[in-house]
C-alpha positions as CSV (number, residue, x, y, z in Angstrom):
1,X,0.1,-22.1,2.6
2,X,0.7,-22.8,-1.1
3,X,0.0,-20.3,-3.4
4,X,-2.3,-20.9,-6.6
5,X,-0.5,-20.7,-10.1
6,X,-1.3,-18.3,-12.6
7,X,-2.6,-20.2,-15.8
8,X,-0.9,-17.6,-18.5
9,X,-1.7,-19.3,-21.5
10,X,-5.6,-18.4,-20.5
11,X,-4.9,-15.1,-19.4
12,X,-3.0,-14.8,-23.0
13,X,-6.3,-15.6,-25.0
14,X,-8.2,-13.6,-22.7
15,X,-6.2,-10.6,-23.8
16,X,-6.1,-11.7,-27.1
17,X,-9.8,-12.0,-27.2
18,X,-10.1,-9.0,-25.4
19,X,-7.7,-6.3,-28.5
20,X,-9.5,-8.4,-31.2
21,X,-13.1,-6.9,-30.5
22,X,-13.8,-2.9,-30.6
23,X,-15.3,-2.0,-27.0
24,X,-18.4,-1.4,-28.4
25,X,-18.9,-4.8,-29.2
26,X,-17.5,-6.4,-26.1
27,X,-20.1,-3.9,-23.9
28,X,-22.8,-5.2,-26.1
29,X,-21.8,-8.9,-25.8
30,X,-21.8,-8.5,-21.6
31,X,-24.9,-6.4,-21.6
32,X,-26.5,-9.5,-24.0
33,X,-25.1,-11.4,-22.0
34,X,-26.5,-9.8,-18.8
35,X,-30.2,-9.3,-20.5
36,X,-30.5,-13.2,-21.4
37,X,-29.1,-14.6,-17.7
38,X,-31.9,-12.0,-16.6
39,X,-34.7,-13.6,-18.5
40,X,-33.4,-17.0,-17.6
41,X,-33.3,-16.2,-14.1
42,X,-36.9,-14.7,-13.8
43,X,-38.5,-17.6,-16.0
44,X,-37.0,-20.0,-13.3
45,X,-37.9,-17.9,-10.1
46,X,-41.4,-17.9,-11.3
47,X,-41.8,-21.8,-12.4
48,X,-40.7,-22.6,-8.8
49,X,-43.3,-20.2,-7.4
50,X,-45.9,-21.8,-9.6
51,X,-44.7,-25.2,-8.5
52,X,-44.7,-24.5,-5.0
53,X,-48.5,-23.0,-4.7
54,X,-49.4,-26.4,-7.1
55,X,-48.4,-28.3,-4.5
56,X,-49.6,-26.3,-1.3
57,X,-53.1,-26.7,-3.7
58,X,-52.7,-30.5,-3.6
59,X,-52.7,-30.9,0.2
60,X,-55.3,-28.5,1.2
């Protein structure tokens, strides 16, 4: 079984990234973060509800 390698010059500028904002800001960030997935994520749930009953429409 080989084992995966640990890319450290990511987990470097993660850290980096990571000291350079106040925690504030970084919870901010994820929860804008969050809020904006959310909105995608309903917009597309309900297009391919409306798509589906447009085309349940066209056969009946």
């Amino acid at each position: 079984m080989q084992m995966k390698t640990i890319n450290y010059r990511s987990l470097f500028w993660i850290f980096v990234l990571a000291m350079s904002m106040t925690s504030c800001e970084l919870v901010g960030d994820i929860f804008s973060a969050g809020v904006y997935t959310g909105i995608f994520l309903v917009v597309f749930v309900v297009v391919i509800i409306i798509v589906v009953i447009a085309r349940m429409g066209k056969k009946g």
